[in-house]
VOKE-327059 format. One line per 3 residues: number of its first residue (from 1); their letters; for each residue x, z, y of C-alpha. Coordinates in steps of 0.2 Angstrom, whole numbers, plus 5000, padded with zeros to 4 digits. Example, Ala and Ser with C-alpha at 12.3 -4.5 7.8 and 13.67 -1.06 7.14 Angstrom:
BEGIN
1> as> 5062 5039 4978 ~ 5068 5036 4995
This chain:
BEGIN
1> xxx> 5102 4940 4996 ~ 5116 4926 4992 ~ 5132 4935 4990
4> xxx> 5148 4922 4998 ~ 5166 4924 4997 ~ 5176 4928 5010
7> xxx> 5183 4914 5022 ~ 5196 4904 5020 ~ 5210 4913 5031
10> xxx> 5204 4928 5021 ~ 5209 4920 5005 ~ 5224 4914 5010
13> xxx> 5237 4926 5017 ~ 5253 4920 5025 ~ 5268 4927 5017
16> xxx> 5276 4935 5034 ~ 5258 4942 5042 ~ 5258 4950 5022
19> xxx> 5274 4959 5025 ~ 5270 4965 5043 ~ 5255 4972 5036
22> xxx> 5261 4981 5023 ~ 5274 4988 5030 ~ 5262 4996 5043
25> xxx> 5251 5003 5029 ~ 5265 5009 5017 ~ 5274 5019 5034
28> xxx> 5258 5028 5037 ~ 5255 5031 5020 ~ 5271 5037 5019
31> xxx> 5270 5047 5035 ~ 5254 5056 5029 ~ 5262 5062 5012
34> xxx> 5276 5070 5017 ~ 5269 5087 5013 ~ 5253 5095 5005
37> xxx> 5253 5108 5021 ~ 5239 5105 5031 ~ 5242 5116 5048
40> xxx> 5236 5102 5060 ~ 5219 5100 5052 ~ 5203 5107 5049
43> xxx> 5202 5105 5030 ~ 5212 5096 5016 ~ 5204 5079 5009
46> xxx> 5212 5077 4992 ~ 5212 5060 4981 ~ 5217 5057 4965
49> xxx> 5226 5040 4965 ~ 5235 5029 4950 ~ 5254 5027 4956
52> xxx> 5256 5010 4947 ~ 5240 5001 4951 ~ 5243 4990 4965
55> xxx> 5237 4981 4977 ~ 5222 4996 4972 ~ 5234 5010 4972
58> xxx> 5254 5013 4971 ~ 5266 5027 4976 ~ 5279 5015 4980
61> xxx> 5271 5002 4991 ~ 5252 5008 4994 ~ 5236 4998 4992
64> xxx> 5221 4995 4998 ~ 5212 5009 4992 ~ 5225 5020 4997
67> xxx> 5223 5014 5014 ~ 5202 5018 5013 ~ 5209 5035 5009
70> xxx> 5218 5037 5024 ~ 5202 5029 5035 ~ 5190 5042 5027
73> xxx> 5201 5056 5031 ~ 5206 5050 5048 ~ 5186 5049 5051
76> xxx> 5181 5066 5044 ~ 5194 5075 5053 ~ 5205 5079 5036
79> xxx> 5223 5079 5030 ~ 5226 5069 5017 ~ 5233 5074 5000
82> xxx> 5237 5066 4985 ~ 5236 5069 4966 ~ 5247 5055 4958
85> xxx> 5236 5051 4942 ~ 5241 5039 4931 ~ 5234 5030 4913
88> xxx> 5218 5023 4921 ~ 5201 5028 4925 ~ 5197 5042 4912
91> xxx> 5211 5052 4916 ~ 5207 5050 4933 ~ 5190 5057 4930
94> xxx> 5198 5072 4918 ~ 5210 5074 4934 ~ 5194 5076 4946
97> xxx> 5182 5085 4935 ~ 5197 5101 4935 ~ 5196 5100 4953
100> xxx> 5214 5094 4954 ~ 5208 5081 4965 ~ 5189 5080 4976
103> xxx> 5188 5062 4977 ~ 5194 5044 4968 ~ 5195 5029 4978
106> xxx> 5192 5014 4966 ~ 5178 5021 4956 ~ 5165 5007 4947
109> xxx> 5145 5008 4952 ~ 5138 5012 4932 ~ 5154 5023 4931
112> xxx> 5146 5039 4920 ~ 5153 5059 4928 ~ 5154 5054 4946
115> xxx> 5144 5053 4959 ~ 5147 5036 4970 ~ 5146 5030 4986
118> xxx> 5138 5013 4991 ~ 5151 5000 4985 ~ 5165 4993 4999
121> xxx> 5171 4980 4989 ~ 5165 4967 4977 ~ 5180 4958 4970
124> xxx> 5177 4942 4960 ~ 5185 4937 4944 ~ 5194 4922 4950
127> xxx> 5204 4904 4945 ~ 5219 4901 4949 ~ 5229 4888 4944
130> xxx> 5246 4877 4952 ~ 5243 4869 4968 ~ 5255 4855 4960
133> xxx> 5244 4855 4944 ~ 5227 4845 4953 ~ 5218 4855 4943
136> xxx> 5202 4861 4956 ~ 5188 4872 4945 ~ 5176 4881 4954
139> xxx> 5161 4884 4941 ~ 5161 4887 4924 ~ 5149 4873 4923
142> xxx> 5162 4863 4930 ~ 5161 4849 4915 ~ 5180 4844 4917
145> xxx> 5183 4864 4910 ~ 5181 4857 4896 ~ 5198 4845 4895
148> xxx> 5210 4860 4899 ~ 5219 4875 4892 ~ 5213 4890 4901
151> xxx> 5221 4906 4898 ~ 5211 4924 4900 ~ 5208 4942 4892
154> xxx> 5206 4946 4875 ~ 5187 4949 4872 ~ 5185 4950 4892
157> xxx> 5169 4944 4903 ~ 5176 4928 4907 ~ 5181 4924 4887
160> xxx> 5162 4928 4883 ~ 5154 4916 4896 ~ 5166 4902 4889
163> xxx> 5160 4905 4872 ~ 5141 4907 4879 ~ 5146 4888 4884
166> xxx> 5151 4882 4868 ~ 5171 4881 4875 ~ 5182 4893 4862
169> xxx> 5192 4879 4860 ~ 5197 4880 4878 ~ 5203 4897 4875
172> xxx> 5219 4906 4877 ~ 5218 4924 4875 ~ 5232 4935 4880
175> xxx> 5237 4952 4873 ~ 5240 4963 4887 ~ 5259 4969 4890
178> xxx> 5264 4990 4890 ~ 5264 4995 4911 ~ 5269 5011 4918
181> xxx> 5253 5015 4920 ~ 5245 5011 4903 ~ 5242 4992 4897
184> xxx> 5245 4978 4910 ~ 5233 4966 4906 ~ 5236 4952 4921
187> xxx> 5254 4948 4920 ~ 5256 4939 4906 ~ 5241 4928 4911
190> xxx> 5247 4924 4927 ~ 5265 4920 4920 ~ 5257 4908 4908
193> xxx> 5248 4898 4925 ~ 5265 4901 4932 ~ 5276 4892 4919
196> xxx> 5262 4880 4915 ~ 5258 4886 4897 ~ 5239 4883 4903
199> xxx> 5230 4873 4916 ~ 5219 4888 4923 ~ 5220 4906 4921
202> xxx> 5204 4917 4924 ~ 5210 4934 4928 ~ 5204 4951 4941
205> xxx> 5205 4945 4958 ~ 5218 4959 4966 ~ 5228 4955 4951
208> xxx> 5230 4936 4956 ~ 5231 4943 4975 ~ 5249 4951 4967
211> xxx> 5255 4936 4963 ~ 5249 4924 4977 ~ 5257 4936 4990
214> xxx> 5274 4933 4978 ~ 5273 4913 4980 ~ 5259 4909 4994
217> xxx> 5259 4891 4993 ~ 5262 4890 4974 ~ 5243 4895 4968
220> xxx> 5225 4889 4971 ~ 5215 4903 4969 ~ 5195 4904 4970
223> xxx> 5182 4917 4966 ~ 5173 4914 4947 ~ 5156 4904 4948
226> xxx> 5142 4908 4945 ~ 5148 4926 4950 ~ 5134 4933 4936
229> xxx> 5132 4921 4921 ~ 5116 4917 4912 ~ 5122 4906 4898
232> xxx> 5121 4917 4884 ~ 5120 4933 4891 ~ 5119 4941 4905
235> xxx> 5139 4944 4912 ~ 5142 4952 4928 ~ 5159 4942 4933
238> xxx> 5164 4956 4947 ~ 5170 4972 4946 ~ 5159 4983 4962
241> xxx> 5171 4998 4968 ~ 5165 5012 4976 ~ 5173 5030 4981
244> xxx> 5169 5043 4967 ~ 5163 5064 4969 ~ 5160 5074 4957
247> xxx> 5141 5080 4949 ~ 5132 5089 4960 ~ 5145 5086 4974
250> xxx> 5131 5073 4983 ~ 5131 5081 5003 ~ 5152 5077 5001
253> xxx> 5146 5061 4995 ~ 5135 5058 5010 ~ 5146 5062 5022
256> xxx> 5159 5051 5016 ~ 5147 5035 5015 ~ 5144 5042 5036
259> xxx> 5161 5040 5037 ~ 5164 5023 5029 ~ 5149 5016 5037
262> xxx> 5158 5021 5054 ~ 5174 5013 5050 ~ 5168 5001 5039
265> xxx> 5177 4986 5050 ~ 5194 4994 5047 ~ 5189 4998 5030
268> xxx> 5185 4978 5025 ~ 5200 4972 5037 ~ 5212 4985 5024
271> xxx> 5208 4975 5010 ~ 5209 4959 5019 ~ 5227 4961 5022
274> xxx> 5231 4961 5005 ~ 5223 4944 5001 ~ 5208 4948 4992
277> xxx> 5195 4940 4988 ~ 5178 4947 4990 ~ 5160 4945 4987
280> xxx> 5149 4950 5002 ~ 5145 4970 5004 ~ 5133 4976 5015
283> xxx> 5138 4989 5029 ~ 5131 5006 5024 ~ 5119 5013 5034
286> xxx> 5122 5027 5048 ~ 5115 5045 5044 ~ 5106 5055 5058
289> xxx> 5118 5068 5066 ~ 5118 5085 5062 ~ 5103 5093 5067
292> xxx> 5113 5108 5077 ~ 5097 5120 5076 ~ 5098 5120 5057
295> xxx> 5106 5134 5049 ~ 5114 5129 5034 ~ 5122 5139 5019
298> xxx> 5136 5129 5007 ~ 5136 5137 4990 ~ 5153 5134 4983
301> xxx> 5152 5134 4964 ~ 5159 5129 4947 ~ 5146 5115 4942
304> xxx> 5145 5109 4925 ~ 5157 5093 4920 ~ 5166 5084 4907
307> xxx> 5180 5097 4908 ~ 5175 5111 4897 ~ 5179 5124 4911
310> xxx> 5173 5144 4906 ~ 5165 5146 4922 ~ 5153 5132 4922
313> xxx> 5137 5141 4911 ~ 5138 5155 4927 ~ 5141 5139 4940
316> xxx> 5125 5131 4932 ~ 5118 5148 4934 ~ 5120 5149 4952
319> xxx> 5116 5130 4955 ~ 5099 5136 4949 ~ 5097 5151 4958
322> xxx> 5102 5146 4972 ~ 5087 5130 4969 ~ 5075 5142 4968
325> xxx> 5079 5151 4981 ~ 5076 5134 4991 ~ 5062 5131 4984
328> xxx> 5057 5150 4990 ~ 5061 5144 5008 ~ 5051 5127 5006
331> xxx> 5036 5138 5001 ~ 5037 5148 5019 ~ 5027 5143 5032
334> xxx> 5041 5150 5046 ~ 5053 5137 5038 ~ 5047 5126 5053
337> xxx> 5053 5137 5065 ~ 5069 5144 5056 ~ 5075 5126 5051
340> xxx> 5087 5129 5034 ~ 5096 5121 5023 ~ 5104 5125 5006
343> xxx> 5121 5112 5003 ~ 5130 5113 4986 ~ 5150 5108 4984
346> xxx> 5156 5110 4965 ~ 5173 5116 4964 ~ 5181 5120 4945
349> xxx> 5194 5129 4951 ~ 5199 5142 4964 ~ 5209 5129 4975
352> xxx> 5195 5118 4975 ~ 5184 5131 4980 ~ 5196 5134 4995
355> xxx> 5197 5114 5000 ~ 5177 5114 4998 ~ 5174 5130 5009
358> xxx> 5185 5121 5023 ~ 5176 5106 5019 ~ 5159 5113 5023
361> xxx> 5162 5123 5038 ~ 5171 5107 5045 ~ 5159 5093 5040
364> xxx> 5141 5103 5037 ~ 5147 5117 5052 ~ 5137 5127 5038
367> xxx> 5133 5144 5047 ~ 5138 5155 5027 ~ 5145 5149 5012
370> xxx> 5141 5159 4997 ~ 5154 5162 4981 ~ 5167 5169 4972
373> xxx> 5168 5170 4956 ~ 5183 5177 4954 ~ 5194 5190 4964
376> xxx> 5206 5178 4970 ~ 5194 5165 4976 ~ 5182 5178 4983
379> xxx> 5197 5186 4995 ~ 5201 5168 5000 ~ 5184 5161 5004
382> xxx> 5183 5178 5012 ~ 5199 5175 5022 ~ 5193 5158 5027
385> xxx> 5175 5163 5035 ~ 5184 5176 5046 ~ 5196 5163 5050
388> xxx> 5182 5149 5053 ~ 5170 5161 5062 ~ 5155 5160 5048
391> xxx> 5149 5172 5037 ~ 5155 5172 5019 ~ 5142 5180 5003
394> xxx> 5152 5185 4987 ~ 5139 5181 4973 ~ 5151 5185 4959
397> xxx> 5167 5194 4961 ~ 5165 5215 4957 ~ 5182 5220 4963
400> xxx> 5183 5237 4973 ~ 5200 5230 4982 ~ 5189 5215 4989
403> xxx> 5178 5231 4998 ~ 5191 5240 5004 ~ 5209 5233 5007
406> xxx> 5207 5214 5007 ~ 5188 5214 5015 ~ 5183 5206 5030
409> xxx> 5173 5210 5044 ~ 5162 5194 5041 ~ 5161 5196 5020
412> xxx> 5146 5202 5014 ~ 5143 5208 4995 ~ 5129 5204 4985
415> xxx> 5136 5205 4967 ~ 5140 5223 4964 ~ 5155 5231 4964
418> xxx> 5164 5238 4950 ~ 5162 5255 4956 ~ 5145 5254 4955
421> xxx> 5144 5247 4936 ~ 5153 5261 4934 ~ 5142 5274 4941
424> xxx> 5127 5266 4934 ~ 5136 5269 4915 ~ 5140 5287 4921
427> xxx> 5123 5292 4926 ~ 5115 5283 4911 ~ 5125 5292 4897
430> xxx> 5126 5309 4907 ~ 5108 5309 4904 ~ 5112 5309 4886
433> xxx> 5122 5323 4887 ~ 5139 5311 4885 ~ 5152 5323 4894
436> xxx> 5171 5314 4889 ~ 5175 5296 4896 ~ 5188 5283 4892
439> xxx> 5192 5269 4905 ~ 5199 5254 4896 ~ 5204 5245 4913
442> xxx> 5214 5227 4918 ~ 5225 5231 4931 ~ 5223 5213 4939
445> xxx> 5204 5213 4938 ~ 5202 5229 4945 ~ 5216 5238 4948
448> xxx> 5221 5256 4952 ~ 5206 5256 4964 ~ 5191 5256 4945
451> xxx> 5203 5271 4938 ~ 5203 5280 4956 ~ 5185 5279 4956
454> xxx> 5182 5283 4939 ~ 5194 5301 4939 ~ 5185 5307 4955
457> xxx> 5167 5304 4949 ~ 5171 5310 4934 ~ 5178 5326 4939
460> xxx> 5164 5328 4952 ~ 5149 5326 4941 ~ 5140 5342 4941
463> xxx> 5137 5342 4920 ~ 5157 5347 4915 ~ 5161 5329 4912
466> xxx> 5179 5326 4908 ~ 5191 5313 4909 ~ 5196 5308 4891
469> xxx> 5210 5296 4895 ~ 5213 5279 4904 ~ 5221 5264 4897
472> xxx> 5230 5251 4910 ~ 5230 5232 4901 ~ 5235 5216 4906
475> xxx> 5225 5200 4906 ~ 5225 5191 4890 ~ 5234 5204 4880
478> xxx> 5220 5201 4867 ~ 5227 5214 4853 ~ 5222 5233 4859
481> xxx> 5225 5243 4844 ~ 5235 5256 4852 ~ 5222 5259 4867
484> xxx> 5208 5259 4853 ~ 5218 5274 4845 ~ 5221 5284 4860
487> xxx> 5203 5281 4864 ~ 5199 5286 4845 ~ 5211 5300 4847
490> xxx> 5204 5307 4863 ~ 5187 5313 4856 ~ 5178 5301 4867
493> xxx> 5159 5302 4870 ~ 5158 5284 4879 ~ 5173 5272 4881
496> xxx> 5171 5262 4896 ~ 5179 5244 4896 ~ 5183 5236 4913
499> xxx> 5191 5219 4904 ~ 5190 5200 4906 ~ 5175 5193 4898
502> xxx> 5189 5186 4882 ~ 5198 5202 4882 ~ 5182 5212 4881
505> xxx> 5176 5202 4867 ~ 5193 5204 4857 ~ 5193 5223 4861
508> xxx> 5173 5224 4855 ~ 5179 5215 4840 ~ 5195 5227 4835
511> xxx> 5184 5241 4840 ~ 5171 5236 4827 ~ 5170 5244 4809
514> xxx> 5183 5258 4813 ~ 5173 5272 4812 ~ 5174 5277 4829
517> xxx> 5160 5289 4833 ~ 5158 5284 4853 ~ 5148 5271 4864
520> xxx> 5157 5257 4870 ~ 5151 5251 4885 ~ 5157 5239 4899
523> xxx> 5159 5236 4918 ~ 5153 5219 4916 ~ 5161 5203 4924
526> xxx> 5150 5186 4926 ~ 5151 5178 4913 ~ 5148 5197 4900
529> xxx> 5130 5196 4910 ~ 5124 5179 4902 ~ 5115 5179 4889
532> xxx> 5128 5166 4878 ~ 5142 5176 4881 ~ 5133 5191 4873
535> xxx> 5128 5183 4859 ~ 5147 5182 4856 ~ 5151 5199 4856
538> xxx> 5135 5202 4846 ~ 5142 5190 4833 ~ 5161 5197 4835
541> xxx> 5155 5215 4834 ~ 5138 5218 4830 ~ 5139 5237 4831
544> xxx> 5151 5241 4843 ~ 5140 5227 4856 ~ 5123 5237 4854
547> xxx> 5124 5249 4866 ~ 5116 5249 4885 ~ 5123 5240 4896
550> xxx> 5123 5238 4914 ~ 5120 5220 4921 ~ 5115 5214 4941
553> xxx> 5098 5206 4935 ~ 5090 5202 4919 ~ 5078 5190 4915
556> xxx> 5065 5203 4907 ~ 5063 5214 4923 ~ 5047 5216 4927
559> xxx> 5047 5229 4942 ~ 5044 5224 4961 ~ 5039 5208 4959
562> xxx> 5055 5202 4948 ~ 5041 5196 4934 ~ 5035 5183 4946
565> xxx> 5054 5178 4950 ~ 5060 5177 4932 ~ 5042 5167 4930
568> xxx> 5046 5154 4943 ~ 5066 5152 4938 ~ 5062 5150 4919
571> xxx> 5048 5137 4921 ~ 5058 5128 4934 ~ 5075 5128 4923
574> xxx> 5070 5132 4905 ~ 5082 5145 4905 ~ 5083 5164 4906
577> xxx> 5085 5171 4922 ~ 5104 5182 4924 ~ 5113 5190 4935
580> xxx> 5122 5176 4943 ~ 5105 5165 4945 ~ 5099 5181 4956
583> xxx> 5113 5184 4965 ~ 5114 5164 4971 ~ 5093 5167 4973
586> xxx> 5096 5183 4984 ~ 5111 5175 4996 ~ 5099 5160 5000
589> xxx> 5083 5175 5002 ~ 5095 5184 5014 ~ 5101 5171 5025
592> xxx> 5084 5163 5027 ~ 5078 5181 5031 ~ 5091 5180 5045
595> xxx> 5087 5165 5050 ~ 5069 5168 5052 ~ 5072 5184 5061
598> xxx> 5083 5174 5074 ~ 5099 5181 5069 ~ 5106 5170 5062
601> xxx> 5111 5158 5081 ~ 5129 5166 5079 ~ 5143 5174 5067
604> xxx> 5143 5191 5079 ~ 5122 5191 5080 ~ 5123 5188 5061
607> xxx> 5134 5200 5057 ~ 5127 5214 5066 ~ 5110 5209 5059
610> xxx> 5114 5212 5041 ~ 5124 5226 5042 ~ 5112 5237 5052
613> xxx> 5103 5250 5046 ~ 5085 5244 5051 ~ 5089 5227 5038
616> xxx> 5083 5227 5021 ~ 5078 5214 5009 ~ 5063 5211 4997
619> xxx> 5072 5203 4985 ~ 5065 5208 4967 ~ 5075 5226 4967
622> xxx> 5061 5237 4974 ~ 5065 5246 4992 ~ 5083 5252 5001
625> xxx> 5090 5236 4997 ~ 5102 5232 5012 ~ 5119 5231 5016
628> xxx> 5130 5245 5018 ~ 5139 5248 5034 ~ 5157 5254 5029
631> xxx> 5159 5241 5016 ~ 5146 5228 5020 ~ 5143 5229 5001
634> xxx> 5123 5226 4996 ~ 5116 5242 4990 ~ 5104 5239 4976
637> xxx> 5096 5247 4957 ~ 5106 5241 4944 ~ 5099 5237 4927
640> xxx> 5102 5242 4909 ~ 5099 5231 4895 ~ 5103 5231 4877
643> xxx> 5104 5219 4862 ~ 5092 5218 4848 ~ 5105 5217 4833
646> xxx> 5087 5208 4823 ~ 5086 5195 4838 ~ 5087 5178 4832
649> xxx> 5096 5167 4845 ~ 5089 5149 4847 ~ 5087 5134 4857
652> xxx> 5070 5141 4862 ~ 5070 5151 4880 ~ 5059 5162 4874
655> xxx> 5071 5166 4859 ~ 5086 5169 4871 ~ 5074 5179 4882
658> xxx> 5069 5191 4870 ~ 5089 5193 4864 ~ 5094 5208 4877
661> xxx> 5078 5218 4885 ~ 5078 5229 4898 ~ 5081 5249 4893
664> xxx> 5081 5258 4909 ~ 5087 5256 4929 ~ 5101 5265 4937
667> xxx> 5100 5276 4946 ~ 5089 5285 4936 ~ 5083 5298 4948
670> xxx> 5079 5285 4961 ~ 5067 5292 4976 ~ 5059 5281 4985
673> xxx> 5056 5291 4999 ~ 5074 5291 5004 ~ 5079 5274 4994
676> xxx> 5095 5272 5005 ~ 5102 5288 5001 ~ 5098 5286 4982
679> xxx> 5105 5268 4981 ~ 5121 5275 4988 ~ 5124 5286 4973
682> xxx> 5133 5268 4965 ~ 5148 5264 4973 ~ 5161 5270 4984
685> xxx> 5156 5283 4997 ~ 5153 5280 5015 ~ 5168 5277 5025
688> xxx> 5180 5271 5014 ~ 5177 5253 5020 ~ 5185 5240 5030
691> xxx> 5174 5228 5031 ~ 5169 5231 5051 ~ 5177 5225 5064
């Protein structure tokens, strides 16, 4: 397909239409940055955008792709919010990948760490000299190129294709000149065409659009021919700009190309107004509506990126699980009848997570959205689902609070709570004849609700257990001498840690080689269930980690049917199969479950359907597996696994596999006759629960 510039009237832009038309932009880009709030919308679209980029991007006088911005939020029914990034493309990918930002405006094709939509713009590297100078190139094969004094970038595309053609002596290479925004390589080009210092300057085409706009009858300016040059090597003499997400962020991506396919006239008529030039880009197709029968679940996770983020091994873990859970539904023959649909949004951080959950429910009208993968952002996705009318699955976040005082009526719980880590570690050691316990507990990760629980089961177990002591801690305190003494002074058969994975890891590491005759165990959070992290502690403190431990899922399970899971993940992945894996795997198995029993038409159907008594799951865990009334929190075994201290980790699954195994299941006197009642010795005790309506 030939690719033409734009017309003539595009290409040359009258001074006083240009004002008009800038003004209009920058007084409704203006208007719409007033405030982050976003009270009039259904969700909050926000862009990372360079402050001192224009006529691409500028805080004082927008550009062109801060005018795309406003089209696509206008279109997908978002208020627009910025994240001023400046220093250039690299920064603006580190600024995306934190979750600071969910989309760049301005992104190139081959650009690596994003995910693009179809190109809406091709702009040319251009000539432009005087008007008064008769100079009129419009090829680089042009053969009177060779009798002038052209001036360009230092080892740029348009400098290699004169070389290619033999014209160095041509050449006049220009430095580029410090900018607000990093090096400003344009200015002193155009300034050298300007003052006559050379006959024809070859620069970025929005760069020469600047400067036209400034004197409009001063320059002739025309897009570089050939655009791709052949004469030495192969140079692509355009820059193709596209609108950027990040990995794994591809049904946000596709609903932004819908929304620039059904704007696109406004979208090519924006950059128009700023004298561009561009080569021809084709409309992007229209996507099919919605299908309306489809139920839909959005899992809202930490994907991996460039940004070395703690939570993306568990994010990856859950991207995973929640792929073979799909792959699950694929296999169903039912699924024609139950039509579903699993959608992933990657959010690094918990205010990310919150714009991608609005995001979902708005643009995909997902029927759940599954995470949380940490107490914060589980009580906010929570908040938003009741708000938004959908169901919300916490995959990750084990605080009692999130059960009790800050749960919703539409939250549902498939990690486990802390509580019943808990008394999983109570009723393992009790068989062991441990009778005095030690709490070591964070008052933000769990608060006074763990040490509640722990005093009253304690007291209430029928061997004489006691109560040695508890220790209250702050997050990150990272040096826990005095609680390892009072836990060393209290005579303490088993000290039970409820820490942050880092804290827990110094602690373990403190702890170690003192001599202390007690079991250290630990109510786990996500990321002290995967395998990498307790390699960690294993290399930190190699006696004080080898002792049981209780985890959601582990990859050596073999009971009811989790052999053939942990099968299917590991050859599917090449990795072992953990806790958050599952519980991504089991949100997916329950909401297809709904689906496929009808249930799933509605938020109050729904609802009512899982936390009923006559629900249960087959999800890997054996029978009684359902969701408990009072605080709609999934009652389920939990597993014990312990470290071999002889293990040998290794790039090799089966080497990781074969790092932890699994010792035993909690609760240990599981009945299968009355699975309910024996699954509902973990955790808090019936009515204690808000989570009904």
């Amino acid at each position: 397909m030939s690719m033409q510039p734009i017309t003539a009237s595009r290409r040359r832009f009258g001074r006083w239409t240009w004002v008009v038309a800038a003004l209009l932009v920058a007084s409704s880009w203006a208007l719409g940055q007033e405030s982050t709030e976003v009270p009039d919308s259904e969700w909050e679209l926000r862009v990372c955008a360079q402050p001192n980029a224009y006529p691409m991007s500028s805080r004082d006088r927008p550009g062109f792709d801060n005018r795309i911005a406003e089209i696509i939020a206008d279109e997908l029914g978002a208020e627009l919010t910025v994240h001023w990034t400046p220093f250039g493309d690299e920064q603006m990918l580190r600024t995306l990948h934190r979750g600071e930002c969910d989309m760049v405006v301005g992104i190139g094709e081959s650009v690596s760490g994003v995910v693009s939509t179809v190109p809406y713009l091709r702009a040319p590297y251009v000539f432009i000299s005087r008007v008064d100078s008769g100079v009129e190139i419009d090829s680089l094969d042009d053969p009177e190129l060779a009798e002038l004094e052209v001036g360009t970038y230092q080892t740029g595309l348009p400098s290699l294709a004169l070389r290619g053609r033999g014209l160095e002596g041509i050449l006049r290479e220009y430095a580029p000149l410090p900018g607000p925004s990093g090096p400003d390589r344009d200015t002193a080009i155009l300034d050298a065409v300007q003052e006559g210092e050379v006959d024809l300057g070859i620069v970025y085409g929005p760069a020469a659009a600047v400067r036209v706009q400034e004197y409009p009858d001063l320059f002739r300016v025309v897009p570089v021919s050939p655009e791709t040059d052949l004469s030495d090597e192969i140079i692509q003499l355009f820059r193709i700009r596209t609108i950027g997400v990040r990995p794994h962020d591809v049904v946000f991506r596709e609903r932004v190309n819908d929304a620039m396919a059904a704007r696109w006239d406004e979208i090519e008529a924006a950059i128009e107004s700023y004298g561009v030039l561009g080569l021809s880009v084709r409309r992007p197709p229209s996507q099919p509506r919605l299908d309306e029968a489809t139920v839909r679940i959005g899992l809202i996770i930490p994907a991996a990126t460039r940004e070395a983020l703690p939570n993306r091994t568990i994010g990856e873990a859950a991207r995973f699980g929640a792929s073979l859970g799909d792959n699950y539904v694929a296999r169903r023959s039912d699924r024609t009848e139950a039509p579903f649909d699993v959608l992933i949004a990657s959010a690094p951080d918990d205010a990310s997570a919150v714009r991608a959950a609005e995001r979902m429910i708005a643009t995909e009208r997902v029927t759940a959205i599954a995470g949380g993968f940490n107490p914060t952002q589980a009580e906010e996705l929570g908040r938003i689902a009741q708000e938004r009318d959908v169901v919300f699955f916490n995959i990750g976040a084990t605080s009692d609070g999130l059960r009790d005082a800050t749960c919703a009526p539409t939250t549902f719980h498939v990690q486990a709570s802390g509580a019943m880590y808990l008394d999983g570690i109570l009723d393992w050691y009790a068989q062991d004849g441990a009778e005095r316990y030690y709490l070591v507990v964070d008052e933000g990760l769990h608060g006074p609700e763990l040490e509640a629980h722990f005093r009253h089961r304690v007291e209430a177990y029928p061997n004489g257990a006691e109560v040695a002591g508890v220790s209250v801690t702050t997050r990150s305190q990272f040096m826990f001498l005095n609680e390892i003494e009072e836990a060393s002074a209290s005579d303490a058969d088993v000290v039970v840690l409820a820490l942050a994975a880092e804290d827990e890891d110094q602690f373990l590491a403190q702890f170690d080689g003192r001599g202390i005759d007690a079991v250290v165990t630990s109510v786990p959070d996500l990321r002290t269930q995967d395998r990498t992290f307790l390699f960690r502690f294993l290399q930190s403190a190699p006696v004080a980690s080898g002792h049981a431990r209780p985890v959601l899922w582990d990859t050596t399970s073999s009971m009811h049917g989790a052999d053939d899971i942990n099968e299917r993940y590991v050859s599917r992945t090449g990795e072992p199969m953990e806790a958050t894996s599952w519980s991504a795997y089991a949100a997916v198995r329950i909401l297809f479950a709904a689906a496929a029993a009808g249930a799933a038409d509605d938020t109050a159907t729904l609802t009512e359907w899982l936390a009923s008594d006559e629900t249960a799951f087959d999800l890997g865990k054996g029978s009684g597996v359902s969701f408990r009334s009072w605080d709609h929190q999934l009652r389920q075994p939990l597993t014990m696994i312990q470290i071999d201290p002889e293990a040998e980790w290794g790039s090799r699954v089966s080497r990781r596999m074969e790092f932890a195994a699994v010792v035993g299941v909690v609760p240990t006197s599981f009945d299968e006759d009355v699975a309910v009642e024996s699954l509902d010795r973990l955790g808090r005790e019936s009515g204690e629960g808000r989570c009904a309506p």
